[in-house]
Z-matrix of the N, CA and C atoms (Angstrom, degrees):
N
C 1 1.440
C 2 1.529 1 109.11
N 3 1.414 2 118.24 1 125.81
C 4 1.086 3 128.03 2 173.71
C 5 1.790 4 129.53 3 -70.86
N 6 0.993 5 139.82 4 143.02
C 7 1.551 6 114.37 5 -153.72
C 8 1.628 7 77.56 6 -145.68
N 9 1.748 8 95.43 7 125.38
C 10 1.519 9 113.15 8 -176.20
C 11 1.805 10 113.90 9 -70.59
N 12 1.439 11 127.49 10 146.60
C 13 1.557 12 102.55 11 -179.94
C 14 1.449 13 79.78 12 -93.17
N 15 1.769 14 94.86 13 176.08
C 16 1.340 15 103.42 14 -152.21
C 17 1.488 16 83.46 15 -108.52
N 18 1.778 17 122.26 16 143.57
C 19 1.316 18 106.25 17 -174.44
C 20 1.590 19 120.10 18 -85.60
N 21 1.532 20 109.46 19 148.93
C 22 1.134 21 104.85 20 176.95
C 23 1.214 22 133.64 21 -69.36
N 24 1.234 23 123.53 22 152.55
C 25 1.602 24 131.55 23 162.12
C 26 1.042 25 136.63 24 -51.56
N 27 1.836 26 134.15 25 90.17
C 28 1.125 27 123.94 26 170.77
C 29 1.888 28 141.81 27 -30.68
N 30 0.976 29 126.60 28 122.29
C 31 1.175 30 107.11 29 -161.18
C 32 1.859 31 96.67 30 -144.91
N 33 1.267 32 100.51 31 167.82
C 34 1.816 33 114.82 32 179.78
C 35 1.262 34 84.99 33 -56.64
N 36 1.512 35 135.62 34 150.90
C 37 1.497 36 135.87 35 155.95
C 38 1.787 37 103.89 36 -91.57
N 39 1.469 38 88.11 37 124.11
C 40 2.054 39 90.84 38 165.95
C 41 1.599 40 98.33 39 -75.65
N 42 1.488 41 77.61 40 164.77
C 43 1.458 42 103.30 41 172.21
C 44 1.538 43 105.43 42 -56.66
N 45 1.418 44 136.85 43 -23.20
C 46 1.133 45 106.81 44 -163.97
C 47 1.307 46 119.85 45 -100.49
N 48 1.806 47 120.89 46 9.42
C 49 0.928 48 128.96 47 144.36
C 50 1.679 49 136.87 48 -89.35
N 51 1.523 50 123.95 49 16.36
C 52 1.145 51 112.26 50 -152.13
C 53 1.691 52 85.56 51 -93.31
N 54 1.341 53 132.29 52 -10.25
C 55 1.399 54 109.72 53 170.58
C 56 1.533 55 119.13 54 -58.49
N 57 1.606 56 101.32 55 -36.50
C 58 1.595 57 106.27 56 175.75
C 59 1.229 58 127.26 57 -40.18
N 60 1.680 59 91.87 58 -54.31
C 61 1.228 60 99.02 59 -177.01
C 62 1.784 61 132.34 60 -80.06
N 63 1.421 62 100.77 61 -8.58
C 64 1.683 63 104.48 62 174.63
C 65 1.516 64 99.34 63 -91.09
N 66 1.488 65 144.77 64 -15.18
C 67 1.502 66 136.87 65 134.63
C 68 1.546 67 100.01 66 -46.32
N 69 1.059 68 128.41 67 -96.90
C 70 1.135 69 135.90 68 -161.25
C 71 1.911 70 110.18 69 -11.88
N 72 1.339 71 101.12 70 -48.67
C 73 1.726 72 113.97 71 -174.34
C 74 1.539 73 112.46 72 -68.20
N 75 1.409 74 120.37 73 -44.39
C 76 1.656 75 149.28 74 -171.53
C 77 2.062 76 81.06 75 -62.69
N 78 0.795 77 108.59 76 -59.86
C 79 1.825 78 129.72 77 -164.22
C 80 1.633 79 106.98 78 -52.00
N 81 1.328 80 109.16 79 -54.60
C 82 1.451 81 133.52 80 -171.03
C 83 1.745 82 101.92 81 -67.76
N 84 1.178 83 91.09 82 -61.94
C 85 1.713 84 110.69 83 -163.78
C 86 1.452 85 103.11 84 -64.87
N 87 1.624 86 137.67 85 -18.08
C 88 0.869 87 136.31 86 -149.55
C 89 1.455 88 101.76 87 -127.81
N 90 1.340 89 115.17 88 -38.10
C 91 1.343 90 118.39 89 148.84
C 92 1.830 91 132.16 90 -44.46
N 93 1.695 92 108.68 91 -31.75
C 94 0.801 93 133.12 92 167.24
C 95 1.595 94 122.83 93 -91.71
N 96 1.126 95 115.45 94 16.59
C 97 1.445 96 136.71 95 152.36
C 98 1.929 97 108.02 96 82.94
N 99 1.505 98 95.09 97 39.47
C 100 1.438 99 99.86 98 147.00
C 101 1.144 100 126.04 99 -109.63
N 102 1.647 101 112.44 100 171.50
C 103 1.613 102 116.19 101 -132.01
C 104 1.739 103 93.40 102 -76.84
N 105 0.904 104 127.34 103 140.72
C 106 1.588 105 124.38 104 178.73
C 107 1.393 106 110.16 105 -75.36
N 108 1.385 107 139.13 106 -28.43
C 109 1.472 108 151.84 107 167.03
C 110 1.780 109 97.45 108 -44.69
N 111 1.169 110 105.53 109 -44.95
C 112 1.283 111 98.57 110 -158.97
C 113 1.727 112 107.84 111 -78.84
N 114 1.043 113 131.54 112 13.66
C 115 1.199 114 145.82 113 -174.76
C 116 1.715 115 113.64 114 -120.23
N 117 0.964 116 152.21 115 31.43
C 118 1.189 117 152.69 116 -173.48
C 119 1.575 118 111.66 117 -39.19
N 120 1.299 119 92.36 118 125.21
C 121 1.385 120 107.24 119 164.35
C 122 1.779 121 94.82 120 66.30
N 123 1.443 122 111.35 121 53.63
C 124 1.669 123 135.52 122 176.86
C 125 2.053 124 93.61 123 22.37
N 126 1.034 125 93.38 124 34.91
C 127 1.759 126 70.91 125 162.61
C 128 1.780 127 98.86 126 -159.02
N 129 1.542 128 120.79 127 169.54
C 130 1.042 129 137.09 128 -143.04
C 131 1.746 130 118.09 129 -137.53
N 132 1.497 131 126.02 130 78.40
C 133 1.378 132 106.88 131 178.36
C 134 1.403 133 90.45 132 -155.62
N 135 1.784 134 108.99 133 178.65
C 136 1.275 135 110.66 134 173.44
C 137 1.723 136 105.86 135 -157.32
N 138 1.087 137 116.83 136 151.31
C 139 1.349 138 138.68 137 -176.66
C 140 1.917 139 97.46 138 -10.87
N 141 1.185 140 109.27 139 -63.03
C 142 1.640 141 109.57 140 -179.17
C 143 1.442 142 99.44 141 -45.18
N 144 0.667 143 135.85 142 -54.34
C 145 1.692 144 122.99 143 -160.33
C 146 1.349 145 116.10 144 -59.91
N 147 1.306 146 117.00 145 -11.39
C 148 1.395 147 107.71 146 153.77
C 149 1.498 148 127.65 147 -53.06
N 150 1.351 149 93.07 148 -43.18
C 151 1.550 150 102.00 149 176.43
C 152 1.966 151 135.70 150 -81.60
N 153 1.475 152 90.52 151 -8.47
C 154 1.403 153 109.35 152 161.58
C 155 1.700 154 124.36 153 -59.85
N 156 1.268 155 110.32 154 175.66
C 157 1.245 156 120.28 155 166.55
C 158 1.601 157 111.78 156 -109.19
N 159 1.205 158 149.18 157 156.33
C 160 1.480 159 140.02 158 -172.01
C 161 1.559 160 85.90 159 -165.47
N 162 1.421 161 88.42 160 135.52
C 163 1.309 162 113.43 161 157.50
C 164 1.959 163 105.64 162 -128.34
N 165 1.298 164 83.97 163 174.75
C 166 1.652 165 95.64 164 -172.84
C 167 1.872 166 99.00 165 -164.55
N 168 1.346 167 94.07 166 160.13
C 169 1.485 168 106.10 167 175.27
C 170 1.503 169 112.55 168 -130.52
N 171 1.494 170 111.99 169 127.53
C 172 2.068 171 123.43 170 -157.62
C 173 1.431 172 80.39 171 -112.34
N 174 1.693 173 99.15 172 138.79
C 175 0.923 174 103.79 173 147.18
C 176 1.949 175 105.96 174 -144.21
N 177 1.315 176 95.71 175 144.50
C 178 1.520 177 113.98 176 -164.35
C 179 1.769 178 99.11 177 45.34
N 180 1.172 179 115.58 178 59.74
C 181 1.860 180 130.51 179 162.82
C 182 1.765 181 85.66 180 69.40
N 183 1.092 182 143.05 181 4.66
C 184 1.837 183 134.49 182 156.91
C 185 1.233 184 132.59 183 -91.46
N 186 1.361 185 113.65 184 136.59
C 187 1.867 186 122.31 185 -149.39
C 188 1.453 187 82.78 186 -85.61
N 189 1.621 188 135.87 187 120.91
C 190 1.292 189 142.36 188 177.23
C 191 1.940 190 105.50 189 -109.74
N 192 1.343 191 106.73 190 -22.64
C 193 1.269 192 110.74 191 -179.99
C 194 1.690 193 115.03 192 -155.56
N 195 1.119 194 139.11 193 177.83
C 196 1.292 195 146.69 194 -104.68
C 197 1.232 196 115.72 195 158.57
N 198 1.653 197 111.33 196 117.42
C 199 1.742 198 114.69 197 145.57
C 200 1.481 199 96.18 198 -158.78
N 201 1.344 200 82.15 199 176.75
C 202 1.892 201 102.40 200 174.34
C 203 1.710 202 108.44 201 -160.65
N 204 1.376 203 96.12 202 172.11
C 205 1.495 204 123.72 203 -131.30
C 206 1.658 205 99.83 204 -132.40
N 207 1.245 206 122.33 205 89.95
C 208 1.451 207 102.63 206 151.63
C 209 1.363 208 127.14 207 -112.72
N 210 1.794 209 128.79 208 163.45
C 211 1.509 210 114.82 209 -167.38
C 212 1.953 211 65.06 210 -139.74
N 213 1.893 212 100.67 211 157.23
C 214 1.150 213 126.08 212 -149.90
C 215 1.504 214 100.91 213 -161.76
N 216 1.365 215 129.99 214 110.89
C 217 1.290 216 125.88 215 177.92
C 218 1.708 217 119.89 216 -53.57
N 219 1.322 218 107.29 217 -21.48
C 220 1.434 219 98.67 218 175.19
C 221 1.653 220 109.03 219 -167.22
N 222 1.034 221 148.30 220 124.42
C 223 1.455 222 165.14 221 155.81
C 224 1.688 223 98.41 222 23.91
N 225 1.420 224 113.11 223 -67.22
C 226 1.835 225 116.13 224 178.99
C 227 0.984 226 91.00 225 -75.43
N 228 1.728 227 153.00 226 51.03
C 229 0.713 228 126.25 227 119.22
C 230 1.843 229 134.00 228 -108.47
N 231 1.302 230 105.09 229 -10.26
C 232 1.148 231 141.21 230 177.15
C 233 1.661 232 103.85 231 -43.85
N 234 1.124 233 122.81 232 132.21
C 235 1.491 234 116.74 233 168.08
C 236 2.055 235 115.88 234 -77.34
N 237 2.137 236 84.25 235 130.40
C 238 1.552 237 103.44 236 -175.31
C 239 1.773 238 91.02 237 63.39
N 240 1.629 239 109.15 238 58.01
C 241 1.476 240 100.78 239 159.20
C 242 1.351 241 126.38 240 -100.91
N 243 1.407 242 115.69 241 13.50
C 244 1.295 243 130.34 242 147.16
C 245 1.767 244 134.92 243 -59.80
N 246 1.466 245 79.38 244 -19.83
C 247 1.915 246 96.34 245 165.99
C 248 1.820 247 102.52 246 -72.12
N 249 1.310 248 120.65 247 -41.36
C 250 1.826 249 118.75 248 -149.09
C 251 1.701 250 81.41 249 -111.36
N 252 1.277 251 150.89 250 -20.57
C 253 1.186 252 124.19 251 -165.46
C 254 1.553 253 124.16 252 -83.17
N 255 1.440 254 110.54 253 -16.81
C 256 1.460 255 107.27 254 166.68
C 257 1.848 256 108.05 255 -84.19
N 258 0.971 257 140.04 256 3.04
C 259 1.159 258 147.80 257 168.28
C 260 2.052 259 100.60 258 -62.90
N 261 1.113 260 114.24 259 -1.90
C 262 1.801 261 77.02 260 -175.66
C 263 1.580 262 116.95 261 84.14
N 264 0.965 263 122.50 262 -40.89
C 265 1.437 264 123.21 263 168.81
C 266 0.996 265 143.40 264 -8.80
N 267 1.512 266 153.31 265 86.43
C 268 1.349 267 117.44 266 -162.88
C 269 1.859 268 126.62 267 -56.79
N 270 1.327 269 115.16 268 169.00
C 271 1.211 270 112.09 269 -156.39
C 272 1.616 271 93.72 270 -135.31
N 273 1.067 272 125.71 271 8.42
C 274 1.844 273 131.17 272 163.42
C 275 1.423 274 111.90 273 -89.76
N 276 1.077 275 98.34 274 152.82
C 277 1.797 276 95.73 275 171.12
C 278 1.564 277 107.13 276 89.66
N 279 1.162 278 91.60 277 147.71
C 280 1.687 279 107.43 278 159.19
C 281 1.316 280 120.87 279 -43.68
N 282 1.631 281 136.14 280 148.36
C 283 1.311 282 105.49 281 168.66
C 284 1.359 283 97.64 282 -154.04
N 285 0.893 284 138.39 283 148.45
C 286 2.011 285 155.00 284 -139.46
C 287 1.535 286 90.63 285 -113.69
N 288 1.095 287 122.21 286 116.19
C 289 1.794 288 108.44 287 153.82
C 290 1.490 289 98.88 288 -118.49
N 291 1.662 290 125.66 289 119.35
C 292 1.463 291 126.75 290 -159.61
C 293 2.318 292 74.26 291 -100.89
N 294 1.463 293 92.58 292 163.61
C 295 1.588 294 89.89 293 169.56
C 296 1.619 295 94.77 294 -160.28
N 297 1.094 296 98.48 295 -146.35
C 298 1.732 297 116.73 296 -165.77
C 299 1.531 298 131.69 297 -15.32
N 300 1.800 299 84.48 298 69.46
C 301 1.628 300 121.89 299 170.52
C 302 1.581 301 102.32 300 -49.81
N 303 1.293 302 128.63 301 87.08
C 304 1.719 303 124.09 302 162.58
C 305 1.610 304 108.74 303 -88.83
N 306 1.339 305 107.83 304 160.69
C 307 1.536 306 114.53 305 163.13
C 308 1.486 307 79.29 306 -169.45
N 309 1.865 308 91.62 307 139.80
C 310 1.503 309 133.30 308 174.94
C 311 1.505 310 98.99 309 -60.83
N 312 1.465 311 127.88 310 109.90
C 313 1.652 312 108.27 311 168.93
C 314 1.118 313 118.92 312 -35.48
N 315 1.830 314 142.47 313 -39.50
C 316 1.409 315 101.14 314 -167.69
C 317 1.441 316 107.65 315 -108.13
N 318 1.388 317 103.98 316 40.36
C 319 1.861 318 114.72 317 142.67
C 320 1.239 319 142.59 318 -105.12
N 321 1.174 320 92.70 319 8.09
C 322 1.924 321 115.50 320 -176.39
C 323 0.820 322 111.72 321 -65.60
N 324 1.630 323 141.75 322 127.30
C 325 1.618 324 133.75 323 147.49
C 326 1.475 325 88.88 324 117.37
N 327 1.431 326 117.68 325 17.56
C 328 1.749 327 103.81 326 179.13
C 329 1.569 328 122.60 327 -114.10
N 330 1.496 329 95.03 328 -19.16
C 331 1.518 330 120.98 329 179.87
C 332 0.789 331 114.66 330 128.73
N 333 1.804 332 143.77 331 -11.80
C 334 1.437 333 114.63 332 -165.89
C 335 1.361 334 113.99 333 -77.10
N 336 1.776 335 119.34 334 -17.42
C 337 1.519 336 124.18 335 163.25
C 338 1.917 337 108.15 336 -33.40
N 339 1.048 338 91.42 337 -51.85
C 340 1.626 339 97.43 338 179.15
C 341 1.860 340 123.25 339 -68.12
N 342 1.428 341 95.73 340 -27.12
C 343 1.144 342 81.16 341 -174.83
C 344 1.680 343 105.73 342 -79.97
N 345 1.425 344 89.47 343 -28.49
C 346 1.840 345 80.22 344 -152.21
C 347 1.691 346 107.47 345 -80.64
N 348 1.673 347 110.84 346 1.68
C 349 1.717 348 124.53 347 170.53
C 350 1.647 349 95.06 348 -65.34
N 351 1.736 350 115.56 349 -62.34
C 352 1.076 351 125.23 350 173.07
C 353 1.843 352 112.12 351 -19.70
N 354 1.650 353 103.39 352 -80.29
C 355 1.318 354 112.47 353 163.82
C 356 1.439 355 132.11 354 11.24
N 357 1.826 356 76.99 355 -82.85
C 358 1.635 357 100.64 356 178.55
C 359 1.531 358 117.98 357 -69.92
N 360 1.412 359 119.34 358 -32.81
C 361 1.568 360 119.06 359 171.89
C 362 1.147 361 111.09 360 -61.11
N 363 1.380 362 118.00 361 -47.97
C 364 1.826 363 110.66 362 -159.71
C 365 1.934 364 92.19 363 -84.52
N 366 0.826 365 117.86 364 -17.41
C 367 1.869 366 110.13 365 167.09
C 368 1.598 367 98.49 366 -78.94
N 369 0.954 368 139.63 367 -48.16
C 370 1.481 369 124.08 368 -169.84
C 371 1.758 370 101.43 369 -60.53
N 372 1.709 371 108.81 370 -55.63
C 373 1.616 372 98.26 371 177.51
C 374 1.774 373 114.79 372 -48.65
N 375 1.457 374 106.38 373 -43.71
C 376 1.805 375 103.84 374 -164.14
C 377 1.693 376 87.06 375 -63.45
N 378 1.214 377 127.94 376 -22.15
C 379 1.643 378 108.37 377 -164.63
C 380 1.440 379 114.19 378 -86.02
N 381 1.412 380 117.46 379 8.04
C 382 1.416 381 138.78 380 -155.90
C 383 1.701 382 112.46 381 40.82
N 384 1.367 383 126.20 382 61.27
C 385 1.062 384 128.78 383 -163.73
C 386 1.570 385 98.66 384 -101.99
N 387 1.926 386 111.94 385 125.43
C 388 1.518 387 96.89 386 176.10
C 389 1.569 388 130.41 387 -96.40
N 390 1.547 389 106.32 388 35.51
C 391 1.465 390 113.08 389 -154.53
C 392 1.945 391 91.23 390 177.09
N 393 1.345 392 114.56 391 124.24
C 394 0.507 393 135.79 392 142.53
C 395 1.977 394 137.77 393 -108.98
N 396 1.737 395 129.20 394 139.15
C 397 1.115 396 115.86 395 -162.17
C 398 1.748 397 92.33 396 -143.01
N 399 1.003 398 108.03 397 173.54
C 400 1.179 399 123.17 398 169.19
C 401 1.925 400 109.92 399 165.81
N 402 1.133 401 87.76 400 163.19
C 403 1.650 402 112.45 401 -176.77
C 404 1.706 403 114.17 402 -89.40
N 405 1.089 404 123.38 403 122.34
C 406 1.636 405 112.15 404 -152.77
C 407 1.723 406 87.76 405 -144.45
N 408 1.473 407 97.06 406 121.25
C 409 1.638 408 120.52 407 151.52
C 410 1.475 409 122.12 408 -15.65
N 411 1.249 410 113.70 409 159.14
C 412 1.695 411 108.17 410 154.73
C 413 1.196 412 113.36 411 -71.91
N 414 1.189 413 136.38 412 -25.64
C 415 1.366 414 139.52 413 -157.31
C 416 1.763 415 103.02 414 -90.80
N 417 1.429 416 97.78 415 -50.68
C 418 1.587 417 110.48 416 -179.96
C 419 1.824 418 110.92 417 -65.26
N 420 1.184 419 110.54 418 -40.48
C 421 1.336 420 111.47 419 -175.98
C 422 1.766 421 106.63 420 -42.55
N 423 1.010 422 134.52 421 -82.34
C 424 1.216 423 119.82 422 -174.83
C 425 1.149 424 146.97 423 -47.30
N 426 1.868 425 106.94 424 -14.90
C 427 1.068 426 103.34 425 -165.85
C 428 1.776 427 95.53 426 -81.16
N 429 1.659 428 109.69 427 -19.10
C 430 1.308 429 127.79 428 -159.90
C 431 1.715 430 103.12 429 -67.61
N 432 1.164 431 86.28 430 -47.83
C 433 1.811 432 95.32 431 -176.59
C 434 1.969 433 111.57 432 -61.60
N 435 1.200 434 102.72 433 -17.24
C 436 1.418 435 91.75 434 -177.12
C 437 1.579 436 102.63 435 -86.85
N 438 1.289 437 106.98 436 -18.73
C 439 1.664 438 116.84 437 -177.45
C 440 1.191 439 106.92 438 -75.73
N 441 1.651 440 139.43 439 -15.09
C 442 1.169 441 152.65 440 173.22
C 443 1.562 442 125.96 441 115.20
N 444 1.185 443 102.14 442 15.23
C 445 1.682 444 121.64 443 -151.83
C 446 1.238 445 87.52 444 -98.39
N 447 1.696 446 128.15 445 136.60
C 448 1.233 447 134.38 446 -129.02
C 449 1.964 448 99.84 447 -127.56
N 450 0.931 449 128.46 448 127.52
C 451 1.836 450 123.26 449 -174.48
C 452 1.566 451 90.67 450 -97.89
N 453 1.516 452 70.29 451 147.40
C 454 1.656 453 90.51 452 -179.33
C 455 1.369 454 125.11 453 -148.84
N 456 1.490 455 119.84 454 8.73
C 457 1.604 456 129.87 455 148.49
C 458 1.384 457 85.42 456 154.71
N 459 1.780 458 109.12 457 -160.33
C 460 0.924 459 112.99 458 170.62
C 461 1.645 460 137.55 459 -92.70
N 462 1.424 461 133.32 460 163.70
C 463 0.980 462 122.90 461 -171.06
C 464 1.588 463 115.26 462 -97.49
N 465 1.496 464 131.18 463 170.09
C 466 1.214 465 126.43 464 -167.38
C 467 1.657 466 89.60 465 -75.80
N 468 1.810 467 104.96 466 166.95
C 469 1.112 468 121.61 467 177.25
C 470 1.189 469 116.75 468 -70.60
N 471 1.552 470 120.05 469 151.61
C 472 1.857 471 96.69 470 179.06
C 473 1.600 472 85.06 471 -123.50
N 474 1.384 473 147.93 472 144.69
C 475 1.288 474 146.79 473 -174.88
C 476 1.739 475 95.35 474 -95.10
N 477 1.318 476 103.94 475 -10.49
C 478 2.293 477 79.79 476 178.14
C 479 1.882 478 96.78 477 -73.76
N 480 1.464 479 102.03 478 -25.66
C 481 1.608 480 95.70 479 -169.23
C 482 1.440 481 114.95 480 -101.08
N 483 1.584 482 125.14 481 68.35
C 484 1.520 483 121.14 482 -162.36
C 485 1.625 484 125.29 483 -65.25
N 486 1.388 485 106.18 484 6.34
C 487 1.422 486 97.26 485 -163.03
C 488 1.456 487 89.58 486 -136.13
N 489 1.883 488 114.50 487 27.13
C 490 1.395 489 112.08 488 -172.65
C 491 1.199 490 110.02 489 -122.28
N 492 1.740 491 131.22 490 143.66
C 493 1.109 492 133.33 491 158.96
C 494 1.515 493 114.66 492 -82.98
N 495 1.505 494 119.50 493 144.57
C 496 1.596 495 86.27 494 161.39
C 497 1.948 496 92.45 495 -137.82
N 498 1.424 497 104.72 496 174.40
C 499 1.536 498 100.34 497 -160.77
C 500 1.319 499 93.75 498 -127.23
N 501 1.147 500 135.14 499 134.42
C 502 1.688 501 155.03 500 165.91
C 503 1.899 502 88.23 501 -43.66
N 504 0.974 503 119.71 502 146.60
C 505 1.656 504 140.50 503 -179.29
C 506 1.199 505 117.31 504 -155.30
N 507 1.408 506 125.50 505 140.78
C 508 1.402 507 128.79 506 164.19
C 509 1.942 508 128.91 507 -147.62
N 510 0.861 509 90.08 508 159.92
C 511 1.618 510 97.19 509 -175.04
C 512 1.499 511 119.23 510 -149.39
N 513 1.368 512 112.48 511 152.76
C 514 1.340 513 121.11 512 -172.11
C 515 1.464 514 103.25 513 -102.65
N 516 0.845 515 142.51 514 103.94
C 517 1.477 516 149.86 515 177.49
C 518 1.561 517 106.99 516 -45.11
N 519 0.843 518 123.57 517 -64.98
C 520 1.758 519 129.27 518 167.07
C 521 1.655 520 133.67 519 -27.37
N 522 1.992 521 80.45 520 -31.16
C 523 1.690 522 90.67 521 -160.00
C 524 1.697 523 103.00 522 -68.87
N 525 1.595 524 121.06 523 -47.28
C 526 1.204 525 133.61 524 -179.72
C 527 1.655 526 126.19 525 -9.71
C-alpha cells in the first residue's frame, strides 16, 4: 500500500531558506529545458528579490515549491514593462506582478501550483493592487485563464528558456 505525503503548507519564506529556494528555481527551469548556462552556480535570483514577497512550501525542512510577489506603484514601473504596455492596460494604480511559479516534479498535479497562485492573488488584493500582470508559460497559461487571468498576445523571447513561449497575462485583483 502506497501512503500519500501529505501536502505541505504554503507559507511566507524566511530568510533562511531563500538560498533553497533560488536553487530550487535554476533546478525546475532547467529541468524543464532551460538553458543551464544561464543559471550560474545552479541557482537563480537577482537584486529585486529582495524586494519581493516569496513564499515556498517545506517539506521535511526542503523547498519543493516557490513563488514571488512584486507590488509597483504603476505599470512603467513594473519590471520588462515594455512587454504589458502596448496591451491597453491600464497604467494607474498599484499593480502586483506575482512570477517564478516553481514546483519540484514529484509534486506536480497535487495542488500546491494552486495554492501558491492563491498566495500571490490574495497578496496582490491585501496590497490594494488594481492590476495585476505577469508573463505565463504554455503550461501555466491555462490553468491561469480559468482563474480569470486575461491573454493578451505574446510575450517577448527570453533566451535562458529556448524552447519557451511565454504570453503577456492580466488580472484585476478585485474581480475575484
Amino acid at each position: 500500500m502506497t501512503h500519500e505525503r501529505p501536502l505541505p503548507e504554503v507559507i511566507p519564506c524566511p530568510p533562511e531558506h531563500r538560498e533553497a529556494l533560488y536553487r530550487l528555481r535554476a533546478r525546475v527551469w532547467v529541468e524543464g529545458g532551460a538553458d543551464p548556462a544561464a543559471f550560474a552556480g545552479g541557482r537563480w535570483s537577482d537584486p529585486r528579490d529582495e524586494l519581493r514577497r516569496h513564499w515556498i512550501a517545506l517539506h521535511e525542512g526542503e523547498v519543493v515549491a516557490g513563488a514571488s510577489l512584486s507590488i509597483h506603484p504603476c505599470l512603467r514601473e513594473v519590471e520588462e514593462a515594455e512587454a504589458y504596455l502596448g496591451f491597453g492596460l491600464p497604467e494607474a494604480g498599484a499593480v502586483a506582478a506575482p512570477a517564478r511559479v516553481v514546483v519540484r516534479r514529484d509534486w506536480r498535479g497535487r495542488g500546491l501550483l494552486q495554492r501558491l497562485l492563491d498566495a500571490q492573488d490574495e497578496a496582490a488584493r491585501a496590497a490594494g493592487a488594481a492590476l495585476a500582470v505577469r508573463q505565463a508559460s504554455r503550461m501555466m497559461r491555462p490553468l491561469l485563464l480559468r482563474r480569470g487571468w486575461r491573454y493578451h498576445g505574446p510575450g517577448p523571447h527570453d533566451p535562458r528558456f529556448p524552447r519557451e513561449e511565454f504570453s503577456v497575462m492580466s488580472f484585476l485583483p478585485g474581480s475575484k
